[in-house]
Backbone as CSV, one residue per row, in Angstrom:
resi,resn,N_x,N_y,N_z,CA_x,CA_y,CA_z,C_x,C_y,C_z
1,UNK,222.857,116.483,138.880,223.565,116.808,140.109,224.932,116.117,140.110
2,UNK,226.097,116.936,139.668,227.407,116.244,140.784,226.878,115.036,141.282
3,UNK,228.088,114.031,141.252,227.990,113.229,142.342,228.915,113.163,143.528
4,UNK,229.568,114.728,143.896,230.467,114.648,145.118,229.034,115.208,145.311
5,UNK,227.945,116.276,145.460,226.842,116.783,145.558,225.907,115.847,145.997
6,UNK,225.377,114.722,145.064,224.949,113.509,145.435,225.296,112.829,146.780
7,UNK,226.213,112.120,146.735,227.077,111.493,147.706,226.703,112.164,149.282
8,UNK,227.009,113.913,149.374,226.929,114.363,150.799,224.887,114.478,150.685
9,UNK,224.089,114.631,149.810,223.081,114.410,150.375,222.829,112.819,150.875
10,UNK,223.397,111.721,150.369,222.605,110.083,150.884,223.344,110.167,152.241
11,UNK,225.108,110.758,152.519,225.216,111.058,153.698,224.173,111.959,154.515
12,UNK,224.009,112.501,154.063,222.975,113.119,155.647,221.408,112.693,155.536
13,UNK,221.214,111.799,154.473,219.848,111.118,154.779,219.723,109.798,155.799
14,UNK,218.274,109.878,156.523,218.394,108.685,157.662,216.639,108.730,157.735
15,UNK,216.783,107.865,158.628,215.428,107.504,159.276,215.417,106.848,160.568
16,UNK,214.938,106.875,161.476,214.527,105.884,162.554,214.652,104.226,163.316
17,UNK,213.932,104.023,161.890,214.026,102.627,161.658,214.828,102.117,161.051
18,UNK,215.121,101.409,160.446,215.787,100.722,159.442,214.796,100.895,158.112
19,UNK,215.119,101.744,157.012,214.795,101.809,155.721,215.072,101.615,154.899
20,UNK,216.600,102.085,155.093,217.538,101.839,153.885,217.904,100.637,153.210
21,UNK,217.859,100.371,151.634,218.184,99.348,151.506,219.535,99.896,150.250
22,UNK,220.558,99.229,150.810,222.395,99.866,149.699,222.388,98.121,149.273
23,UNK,222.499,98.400,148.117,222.934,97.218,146.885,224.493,97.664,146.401
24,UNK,225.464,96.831,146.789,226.472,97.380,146.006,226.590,95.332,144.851
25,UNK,226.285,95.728,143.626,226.537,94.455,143.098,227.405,94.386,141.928
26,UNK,228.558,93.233,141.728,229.731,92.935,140.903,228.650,92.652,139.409
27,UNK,228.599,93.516,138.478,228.266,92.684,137.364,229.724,92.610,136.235
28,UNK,230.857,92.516,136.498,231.904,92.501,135.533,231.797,91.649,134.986
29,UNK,231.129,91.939,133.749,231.780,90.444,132.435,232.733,89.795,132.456
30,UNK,233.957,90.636,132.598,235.381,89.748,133.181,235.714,88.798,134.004
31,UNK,234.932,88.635,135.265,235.183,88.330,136.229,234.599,86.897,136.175
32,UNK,235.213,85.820,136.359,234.858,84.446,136.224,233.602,84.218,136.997
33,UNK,233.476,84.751,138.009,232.184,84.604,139.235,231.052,85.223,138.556
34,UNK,231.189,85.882,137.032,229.843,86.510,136.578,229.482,85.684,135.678
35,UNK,230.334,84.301,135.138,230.075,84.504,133.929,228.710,83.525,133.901
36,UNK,228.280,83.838,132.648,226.987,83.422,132.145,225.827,83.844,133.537
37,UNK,225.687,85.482,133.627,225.373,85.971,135.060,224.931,85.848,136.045
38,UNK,226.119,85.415,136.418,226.208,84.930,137.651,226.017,85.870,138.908
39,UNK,226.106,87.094,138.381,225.326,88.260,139.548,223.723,88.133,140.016
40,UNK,222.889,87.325,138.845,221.956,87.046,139.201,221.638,86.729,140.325
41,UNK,222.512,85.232,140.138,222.405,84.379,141.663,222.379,85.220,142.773
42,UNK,223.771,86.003,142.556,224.136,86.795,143.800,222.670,87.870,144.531
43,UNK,222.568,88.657,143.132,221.478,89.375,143.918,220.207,88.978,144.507
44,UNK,219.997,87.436,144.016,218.361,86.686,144.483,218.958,86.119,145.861
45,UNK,220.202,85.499,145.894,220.662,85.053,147.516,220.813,86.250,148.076
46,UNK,221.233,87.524,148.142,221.258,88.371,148.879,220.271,89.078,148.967
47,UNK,218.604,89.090,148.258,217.456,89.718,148.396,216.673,88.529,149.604
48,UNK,217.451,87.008,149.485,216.653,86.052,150.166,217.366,86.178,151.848
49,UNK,218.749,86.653,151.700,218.730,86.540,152.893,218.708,87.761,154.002
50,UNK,218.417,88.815,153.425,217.614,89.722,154.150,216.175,89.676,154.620
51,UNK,215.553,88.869,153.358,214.513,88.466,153.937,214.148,87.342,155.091
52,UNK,214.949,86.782,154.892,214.748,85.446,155.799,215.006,86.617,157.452
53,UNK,215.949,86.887,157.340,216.685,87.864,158.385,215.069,89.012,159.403
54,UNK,214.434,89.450,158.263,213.290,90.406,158.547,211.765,89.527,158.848
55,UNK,211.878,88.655,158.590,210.751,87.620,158.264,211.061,87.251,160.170
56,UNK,211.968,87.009,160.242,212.208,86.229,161.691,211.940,87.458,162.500
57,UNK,212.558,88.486,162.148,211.752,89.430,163.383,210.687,90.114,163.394
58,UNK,210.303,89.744,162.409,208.419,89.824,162.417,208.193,91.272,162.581
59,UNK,208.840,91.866,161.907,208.230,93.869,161.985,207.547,93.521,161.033
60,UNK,206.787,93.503,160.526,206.090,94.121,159.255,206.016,95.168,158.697
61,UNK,206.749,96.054,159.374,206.965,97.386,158.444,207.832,96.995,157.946
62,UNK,208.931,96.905,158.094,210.469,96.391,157.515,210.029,95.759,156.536
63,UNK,209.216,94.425,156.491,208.975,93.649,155.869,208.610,93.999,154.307
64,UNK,207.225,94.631,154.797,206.425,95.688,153.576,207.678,96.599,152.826
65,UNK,208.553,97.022,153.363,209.079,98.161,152.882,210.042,97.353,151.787
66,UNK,211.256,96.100,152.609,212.197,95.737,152.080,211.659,95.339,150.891
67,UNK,210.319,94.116,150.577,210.053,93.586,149.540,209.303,94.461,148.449
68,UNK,208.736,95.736,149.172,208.557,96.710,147.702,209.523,97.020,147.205
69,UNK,210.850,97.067,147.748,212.309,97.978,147.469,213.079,96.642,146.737
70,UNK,212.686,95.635,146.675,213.528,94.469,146.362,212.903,94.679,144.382
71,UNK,211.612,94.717,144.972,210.604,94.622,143.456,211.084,95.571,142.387
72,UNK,211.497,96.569,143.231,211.983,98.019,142.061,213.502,97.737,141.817
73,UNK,214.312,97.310,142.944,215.675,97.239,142.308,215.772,96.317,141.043
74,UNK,214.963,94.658,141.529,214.739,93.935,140.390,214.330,94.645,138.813
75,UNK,213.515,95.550,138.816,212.975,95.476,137.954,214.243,96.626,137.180
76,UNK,214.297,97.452,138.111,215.123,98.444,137.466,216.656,97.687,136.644
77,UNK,217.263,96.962,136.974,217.954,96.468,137.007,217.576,95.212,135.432
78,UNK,216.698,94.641,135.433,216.097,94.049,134.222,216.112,94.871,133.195
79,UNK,215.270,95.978,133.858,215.058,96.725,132.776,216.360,97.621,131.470
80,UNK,217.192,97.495,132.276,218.603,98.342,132.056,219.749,97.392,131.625
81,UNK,219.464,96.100,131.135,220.221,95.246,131.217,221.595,95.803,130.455
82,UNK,221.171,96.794,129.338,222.238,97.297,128.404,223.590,98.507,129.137
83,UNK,222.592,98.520,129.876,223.261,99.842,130.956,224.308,99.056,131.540
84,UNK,224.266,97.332,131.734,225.151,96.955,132.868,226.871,97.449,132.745
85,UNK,227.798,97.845,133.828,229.265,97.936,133.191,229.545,96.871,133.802
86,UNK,230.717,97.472,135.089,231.209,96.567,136.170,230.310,96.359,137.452
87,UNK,230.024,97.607,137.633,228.809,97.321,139.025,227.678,97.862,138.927
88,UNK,226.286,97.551,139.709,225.774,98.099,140.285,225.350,99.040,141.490
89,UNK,225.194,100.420,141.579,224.993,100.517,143.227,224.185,100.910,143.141
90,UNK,223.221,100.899,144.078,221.488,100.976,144.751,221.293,101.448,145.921
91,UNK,220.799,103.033,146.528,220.455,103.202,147.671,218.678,103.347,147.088
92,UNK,217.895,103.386,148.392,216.896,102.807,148.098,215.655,103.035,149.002
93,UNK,215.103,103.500,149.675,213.735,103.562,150.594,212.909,104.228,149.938
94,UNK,211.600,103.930,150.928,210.269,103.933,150.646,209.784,104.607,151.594
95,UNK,210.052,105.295,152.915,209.462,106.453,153.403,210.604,106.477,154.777
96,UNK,211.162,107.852,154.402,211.151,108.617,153.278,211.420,108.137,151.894
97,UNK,211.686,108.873,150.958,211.763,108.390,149.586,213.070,108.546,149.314
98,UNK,213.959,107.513,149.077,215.129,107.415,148.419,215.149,106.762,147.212
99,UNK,215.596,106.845,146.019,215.823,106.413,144.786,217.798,106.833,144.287
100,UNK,218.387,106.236,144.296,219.728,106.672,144.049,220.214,105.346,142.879
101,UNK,220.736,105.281,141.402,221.130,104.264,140.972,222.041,104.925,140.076
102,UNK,223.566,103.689,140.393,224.467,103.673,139.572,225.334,102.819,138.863
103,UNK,225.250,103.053,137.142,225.545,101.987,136.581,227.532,102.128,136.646
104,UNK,228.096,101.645,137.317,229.747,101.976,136.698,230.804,101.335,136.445
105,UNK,231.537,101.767,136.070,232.621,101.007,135.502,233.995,100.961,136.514
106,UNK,233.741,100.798,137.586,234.348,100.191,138.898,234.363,99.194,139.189
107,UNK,235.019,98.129,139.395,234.222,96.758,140.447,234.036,97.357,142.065
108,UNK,233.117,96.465,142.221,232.735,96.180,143.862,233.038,94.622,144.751
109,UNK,232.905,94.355,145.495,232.239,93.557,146.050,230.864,93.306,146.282
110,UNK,229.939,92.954,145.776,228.994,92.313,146.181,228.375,92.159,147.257
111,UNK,227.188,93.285,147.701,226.938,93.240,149.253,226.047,93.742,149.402
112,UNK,224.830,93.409,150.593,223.058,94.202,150.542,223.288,94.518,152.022
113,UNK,222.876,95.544,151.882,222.369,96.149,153.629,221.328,96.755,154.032
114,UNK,220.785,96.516,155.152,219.358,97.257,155.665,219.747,98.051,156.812
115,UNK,219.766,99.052,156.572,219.787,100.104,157.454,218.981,101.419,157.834
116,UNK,219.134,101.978,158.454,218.848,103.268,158.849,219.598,104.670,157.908
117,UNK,220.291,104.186,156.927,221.192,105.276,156.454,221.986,104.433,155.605
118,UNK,221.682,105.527,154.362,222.707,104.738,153.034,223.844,103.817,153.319
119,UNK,224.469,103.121,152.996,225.738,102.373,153.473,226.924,102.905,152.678
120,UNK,227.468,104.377,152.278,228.064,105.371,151.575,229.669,105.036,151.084
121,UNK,230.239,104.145,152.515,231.556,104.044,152.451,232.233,103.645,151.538
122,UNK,231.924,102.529,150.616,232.483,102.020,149.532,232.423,102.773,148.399
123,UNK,231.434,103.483,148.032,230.650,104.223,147.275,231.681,105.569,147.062
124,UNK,232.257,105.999,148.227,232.954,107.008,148.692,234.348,106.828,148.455
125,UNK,234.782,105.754,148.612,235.989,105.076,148.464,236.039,104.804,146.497
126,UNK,235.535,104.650,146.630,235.346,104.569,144.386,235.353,105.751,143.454
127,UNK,234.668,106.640,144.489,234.138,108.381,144.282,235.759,108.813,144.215
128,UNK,236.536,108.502,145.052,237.922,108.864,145.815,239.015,108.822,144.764
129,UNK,238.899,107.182,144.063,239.708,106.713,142.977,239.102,107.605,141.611
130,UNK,238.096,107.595,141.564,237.372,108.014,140.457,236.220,108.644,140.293
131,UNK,236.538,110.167,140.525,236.241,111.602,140.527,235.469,111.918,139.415
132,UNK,234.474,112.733,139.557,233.985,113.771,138.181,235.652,114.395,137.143
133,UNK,235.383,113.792,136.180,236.649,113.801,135.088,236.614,114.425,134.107
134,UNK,237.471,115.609,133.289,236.951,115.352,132.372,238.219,115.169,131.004
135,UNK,237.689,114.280,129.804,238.870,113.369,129.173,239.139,114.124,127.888
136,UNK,240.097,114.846,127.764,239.961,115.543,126.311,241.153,115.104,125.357
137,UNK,240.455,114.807,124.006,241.421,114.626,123.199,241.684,114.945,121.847
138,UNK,242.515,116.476,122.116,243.099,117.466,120.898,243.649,116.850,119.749
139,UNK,243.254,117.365,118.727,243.879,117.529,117.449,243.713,118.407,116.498
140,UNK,244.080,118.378,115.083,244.257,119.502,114.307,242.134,120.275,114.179
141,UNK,242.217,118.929,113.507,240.975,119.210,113.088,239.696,119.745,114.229
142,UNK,239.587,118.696,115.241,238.553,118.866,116.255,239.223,118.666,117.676
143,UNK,238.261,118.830,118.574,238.772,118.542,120.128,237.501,117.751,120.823
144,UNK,238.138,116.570,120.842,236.927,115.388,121.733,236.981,115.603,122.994
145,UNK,235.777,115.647,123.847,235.699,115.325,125.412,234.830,114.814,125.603
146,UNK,235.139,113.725,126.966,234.478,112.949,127.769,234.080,113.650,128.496
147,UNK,233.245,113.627,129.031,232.281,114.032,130.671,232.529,112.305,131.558
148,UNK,233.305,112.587,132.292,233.268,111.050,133.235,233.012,111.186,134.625
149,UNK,232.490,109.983,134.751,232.574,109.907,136.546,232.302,108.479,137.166
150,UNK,233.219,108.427,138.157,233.308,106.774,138.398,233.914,105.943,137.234
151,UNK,235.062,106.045,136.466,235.050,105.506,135.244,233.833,105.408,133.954
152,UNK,232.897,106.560,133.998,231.699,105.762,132.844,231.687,107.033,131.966
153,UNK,231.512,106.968,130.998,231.439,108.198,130.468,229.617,108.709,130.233
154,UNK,229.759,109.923,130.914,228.288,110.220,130.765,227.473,111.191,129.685
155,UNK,228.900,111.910,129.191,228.377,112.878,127.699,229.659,113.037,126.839
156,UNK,229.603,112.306,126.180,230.509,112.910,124.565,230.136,113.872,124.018
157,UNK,231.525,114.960,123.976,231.250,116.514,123.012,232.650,116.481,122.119
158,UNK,231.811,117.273,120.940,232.976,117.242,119.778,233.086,118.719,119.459
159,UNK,234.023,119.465,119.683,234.368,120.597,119.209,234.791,120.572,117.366
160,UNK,234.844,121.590,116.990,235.022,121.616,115.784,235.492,123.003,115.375
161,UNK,236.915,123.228,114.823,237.638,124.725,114.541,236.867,124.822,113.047
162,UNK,236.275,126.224,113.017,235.459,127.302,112.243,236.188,128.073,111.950
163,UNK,236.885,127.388,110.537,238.234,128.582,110.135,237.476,129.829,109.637
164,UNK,236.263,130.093,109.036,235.374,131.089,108.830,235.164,132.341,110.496
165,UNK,235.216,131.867,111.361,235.249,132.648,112.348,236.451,132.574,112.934
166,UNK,237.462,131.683,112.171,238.817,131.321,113.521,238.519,131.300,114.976
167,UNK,237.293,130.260,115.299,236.720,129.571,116.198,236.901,128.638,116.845
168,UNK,235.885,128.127,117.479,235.370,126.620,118.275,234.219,126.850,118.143
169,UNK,233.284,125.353,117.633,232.188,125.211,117.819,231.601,124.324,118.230
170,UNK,230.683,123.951,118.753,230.226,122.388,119.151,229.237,121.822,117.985
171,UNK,230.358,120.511,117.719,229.149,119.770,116.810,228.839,118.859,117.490
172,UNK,227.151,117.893,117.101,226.626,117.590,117.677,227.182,115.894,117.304
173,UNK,227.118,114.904,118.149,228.194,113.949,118.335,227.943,112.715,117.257
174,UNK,226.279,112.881,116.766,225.597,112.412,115.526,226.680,112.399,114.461
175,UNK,226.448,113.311,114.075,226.990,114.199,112.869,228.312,113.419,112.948
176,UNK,229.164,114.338,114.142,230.533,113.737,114.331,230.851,112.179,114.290
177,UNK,230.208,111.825,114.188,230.011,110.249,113.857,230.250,109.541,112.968
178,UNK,229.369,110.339,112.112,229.124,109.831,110.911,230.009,110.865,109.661
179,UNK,230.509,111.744,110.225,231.567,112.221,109.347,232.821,111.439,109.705
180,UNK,233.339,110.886,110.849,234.198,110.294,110.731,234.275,108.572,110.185
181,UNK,232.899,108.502,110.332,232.800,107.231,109.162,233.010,107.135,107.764
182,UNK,232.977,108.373,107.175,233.156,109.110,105.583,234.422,109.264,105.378
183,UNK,235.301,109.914,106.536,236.165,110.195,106.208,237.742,109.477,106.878
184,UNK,237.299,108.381,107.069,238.102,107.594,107.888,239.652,107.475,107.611
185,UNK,239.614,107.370,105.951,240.686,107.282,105.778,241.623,108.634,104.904
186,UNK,240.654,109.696,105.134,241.133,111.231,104.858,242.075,111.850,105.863
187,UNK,242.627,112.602,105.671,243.551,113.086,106.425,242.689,114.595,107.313
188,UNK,242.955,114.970,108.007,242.353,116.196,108.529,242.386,116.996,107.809
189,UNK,241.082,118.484,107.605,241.532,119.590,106.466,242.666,120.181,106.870
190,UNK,242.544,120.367,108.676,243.731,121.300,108.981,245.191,120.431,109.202
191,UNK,245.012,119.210,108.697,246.756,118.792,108.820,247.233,119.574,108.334
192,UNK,247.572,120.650,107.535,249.008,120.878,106.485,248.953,122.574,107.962
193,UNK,247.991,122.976,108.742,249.136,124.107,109.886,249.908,123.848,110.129
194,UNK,250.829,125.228,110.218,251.732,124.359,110.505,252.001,124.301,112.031
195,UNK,252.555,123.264,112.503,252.647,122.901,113.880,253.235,123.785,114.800
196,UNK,253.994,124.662,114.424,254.586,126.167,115.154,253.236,126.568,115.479
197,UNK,252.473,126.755,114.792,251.376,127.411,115.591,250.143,126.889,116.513
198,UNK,250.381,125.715,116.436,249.347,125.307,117.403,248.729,125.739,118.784
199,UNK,249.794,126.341,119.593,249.304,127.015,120.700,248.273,128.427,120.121
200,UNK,248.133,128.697,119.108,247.617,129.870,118.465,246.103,129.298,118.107
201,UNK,246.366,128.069,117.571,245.362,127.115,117.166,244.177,127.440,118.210
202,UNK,244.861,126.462,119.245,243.808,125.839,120.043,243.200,127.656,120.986
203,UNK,243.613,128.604,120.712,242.843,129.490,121.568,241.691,129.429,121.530
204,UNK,240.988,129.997,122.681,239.197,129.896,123.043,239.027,128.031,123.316
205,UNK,239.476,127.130,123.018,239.406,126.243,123.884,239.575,126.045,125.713
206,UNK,240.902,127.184,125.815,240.601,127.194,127.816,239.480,127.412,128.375
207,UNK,239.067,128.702,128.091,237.585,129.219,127.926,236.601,127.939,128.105
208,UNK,236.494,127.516,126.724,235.513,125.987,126.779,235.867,124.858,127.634
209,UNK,236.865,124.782,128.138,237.039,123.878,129.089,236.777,124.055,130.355
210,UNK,237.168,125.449,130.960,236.859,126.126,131.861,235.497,126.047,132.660
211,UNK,234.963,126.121,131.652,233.255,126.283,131.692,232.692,124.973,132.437
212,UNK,233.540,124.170,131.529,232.957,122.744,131.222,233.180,122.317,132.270
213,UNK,234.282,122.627,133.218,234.398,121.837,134.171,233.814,122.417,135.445
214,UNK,232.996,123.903,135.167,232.649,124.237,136.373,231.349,124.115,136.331
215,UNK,230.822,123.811,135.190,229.101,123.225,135.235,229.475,122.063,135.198
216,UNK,230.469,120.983,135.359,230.505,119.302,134.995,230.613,119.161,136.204
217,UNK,231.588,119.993,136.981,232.030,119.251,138.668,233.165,118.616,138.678
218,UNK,234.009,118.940,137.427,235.015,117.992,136.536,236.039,118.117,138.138
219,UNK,236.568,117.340,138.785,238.074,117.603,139.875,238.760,117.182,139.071
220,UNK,239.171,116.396,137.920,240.391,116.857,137.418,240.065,116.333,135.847
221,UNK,241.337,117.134,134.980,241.431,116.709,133.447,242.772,115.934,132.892
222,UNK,242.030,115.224,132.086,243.122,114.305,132.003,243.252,114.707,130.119
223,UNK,244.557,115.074,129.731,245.131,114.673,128.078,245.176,114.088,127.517
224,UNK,244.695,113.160,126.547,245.604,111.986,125.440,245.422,112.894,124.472
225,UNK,246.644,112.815,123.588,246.422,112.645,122.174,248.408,112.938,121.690
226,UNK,248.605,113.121,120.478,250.067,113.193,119.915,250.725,113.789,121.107
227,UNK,252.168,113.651,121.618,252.703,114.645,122.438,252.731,116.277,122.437
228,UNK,253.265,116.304,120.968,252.806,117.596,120.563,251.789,118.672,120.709
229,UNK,250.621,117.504,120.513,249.471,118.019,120.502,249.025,118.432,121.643
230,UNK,248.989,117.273,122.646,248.860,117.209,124.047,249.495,118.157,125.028
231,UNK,250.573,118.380,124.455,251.810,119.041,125.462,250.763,120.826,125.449
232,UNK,250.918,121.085,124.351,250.606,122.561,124.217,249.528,122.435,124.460
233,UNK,248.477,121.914,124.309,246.878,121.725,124.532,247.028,122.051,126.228
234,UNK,247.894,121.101,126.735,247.440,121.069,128.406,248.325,122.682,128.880
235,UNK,249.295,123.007,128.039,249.879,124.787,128.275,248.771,125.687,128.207
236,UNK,247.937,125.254,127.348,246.724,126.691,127.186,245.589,126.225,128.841
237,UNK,245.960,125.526,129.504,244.960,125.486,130.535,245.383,126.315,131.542
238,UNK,244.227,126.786,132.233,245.007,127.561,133.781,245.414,126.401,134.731
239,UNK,244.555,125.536,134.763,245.293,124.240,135.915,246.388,122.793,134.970
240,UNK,247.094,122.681,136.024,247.761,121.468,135.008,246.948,120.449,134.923
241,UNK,246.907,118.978,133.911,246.165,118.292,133.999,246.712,117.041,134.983
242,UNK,245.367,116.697,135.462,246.030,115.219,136.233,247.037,114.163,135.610
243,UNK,247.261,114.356,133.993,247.615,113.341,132.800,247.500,113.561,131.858
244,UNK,249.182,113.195,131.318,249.342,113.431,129.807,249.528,112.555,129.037
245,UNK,248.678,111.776,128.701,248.977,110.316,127.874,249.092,110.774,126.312
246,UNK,250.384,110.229,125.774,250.594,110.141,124.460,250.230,109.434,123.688
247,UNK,249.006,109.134,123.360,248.507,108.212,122.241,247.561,109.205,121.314
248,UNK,247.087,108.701,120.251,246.234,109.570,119.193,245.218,108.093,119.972
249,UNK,244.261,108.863,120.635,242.805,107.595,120.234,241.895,108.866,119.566
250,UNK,241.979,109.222,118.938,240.670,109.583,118.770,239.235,109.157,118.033
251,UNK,239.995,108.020,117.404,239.378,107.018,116.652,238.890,105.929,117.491
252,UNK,239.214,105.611,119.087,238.685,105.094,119.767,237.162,105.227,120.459
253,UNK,236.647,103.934,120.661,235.475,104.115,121.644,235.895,104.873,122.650
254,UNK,234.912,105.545,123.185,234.854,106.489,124.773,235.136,105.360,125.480
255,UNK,234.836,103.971,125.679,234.841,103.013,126.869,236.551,102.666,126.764
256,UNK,237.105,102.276,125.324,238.389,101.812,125.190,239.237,103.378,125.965
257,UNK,239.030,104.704,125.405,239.963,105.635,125.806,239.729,105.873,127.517
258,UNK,238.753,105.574,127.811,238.420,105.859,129.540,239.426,104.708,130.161
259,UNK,239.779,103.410,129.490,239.991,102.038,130.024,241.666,102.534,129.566
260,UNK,242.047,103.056,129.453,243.547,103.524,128.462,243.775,104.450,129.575
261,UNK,242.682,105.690,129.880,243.075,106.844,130.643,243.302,106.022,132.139
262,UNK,242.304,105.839,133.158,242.307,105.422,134.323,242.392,104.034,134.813
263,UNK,242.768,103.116,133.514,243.230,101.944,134.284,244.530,101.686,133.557
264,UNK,245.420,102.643,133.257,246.803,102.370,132.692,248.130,101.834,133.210
């Protein structure tokens, strides 16, 4: 599901009582207040002082509910340790049933709430900066894209031109991997086109992008790669792109080119 899709369902979810439990938590490696994780702390003082908070007013439903919901964020959260980026966010009840978790590459502030209804605003405000994306980066040989959202990248795809069909095809990102580990220091087959034709090149890529962004939820696309490359790549689109960054990463991690694209 989208997460502008996402987002308007935890908006119109509620309950009665107070159910909800929203975790928004800082895990940035960067950040001096994490280090040697120091989010830990944060999230056991902020699981203790809701409790202390519910304990004093003696509902016992609240009670029952918050500390089953404390048990699963914990665990989920253990469990995923590899998943961590910059934050955590957590919406969360137990009747009705809410389960909502996101690992991203945003910071937050650090903050637990019990409510009656997701606590959305910040969440919304991050959504705002950093939209369903999607990151493409052209060249002779192949065409890389990110699937992003919230800064994280959620699917790497590698196109690949099929001079046998004068195509596009999708290879699978394995493969693409490990051919560019072979061939690292080879030049592309299709370097020697010549560059007059590149807008000729890249045809049936709009098409594939097109697609991509209307099953991704993509609100906007962003360019890197040679100017050249880039320039005419973002001409064959029907919409302009949000960004045309001139660098070749294509040899970059997805995390380094996302950290290049939206925090430049």
């Amino acid at each position: 599901m989208p997460l502008s899709k996402e987002l308007e369902s935890l908006k119109e979810f509620g309950c009665e009582d107070r159910c909800v439990l929203s975790v928004y938590l800082n895990t940035n490696p960067g950040d001096p207040q994490q280090l040697n994780g120091g989010w830990k702390i944060h999230l056991k003082n902020g699981f203790k002082r809701i409790d202390e908070y519910l304990t004093a007013s003696e509902d016992e439903k609240e009670i029952k509910a918050f500390r089953k919901l404390k048990e699963k964020v914990t665990e989920e959260i253990d469990k995923n340790m590899n998943k961590l980026r910059k934050s955590v966010v957590i919406f969360a009840a137990v009747e009705p049933e809410l389960w909502s978790v996101h690992y991203v590459q945003v910071p937050v502030k650090t903050s637990f709430h019990w409510e009656n209804k997701p606590m959305t605003e910040e969440m919304e405000y991050m959504y705002k900066a950093y939209p369903e994306a999607g990151v493409i980066l052209p060249s002779y040989g192949e065409v890389r894209i990110l699937d992003t959202a919230m800064g994280d990248v959620k699917d790497e795809l590698v196109y690949e031109f099929d001079s046998g069909v004068e195509g596009w095809r999708l290879r699978k990102i394995e493969a693409a991997n490990e051919e560019q580990k072979s061939k690292k220091s080879a030049k592309p087959a299709l370097e020697a086109r010549p560059r007059t034709n590149i807008k000729q090149f890249f045809k049936g890529m709009e098409t594939i992008v097109e697609k991509l962004k209307k099953e991704r939820g993509w609100r906007e696309i962003h360019i890197t790669g040679e100017a050249d490359v880039a320039n005419v790549f973002a001409e064959t689109l029907r919409e302009k792109p949000a960004s045309c960054i001139y660098k070749n990463l294509n040899n970059n991690k997805a995390s380094d080119v996302i950290h290049q694209v939206f925090e430049k």
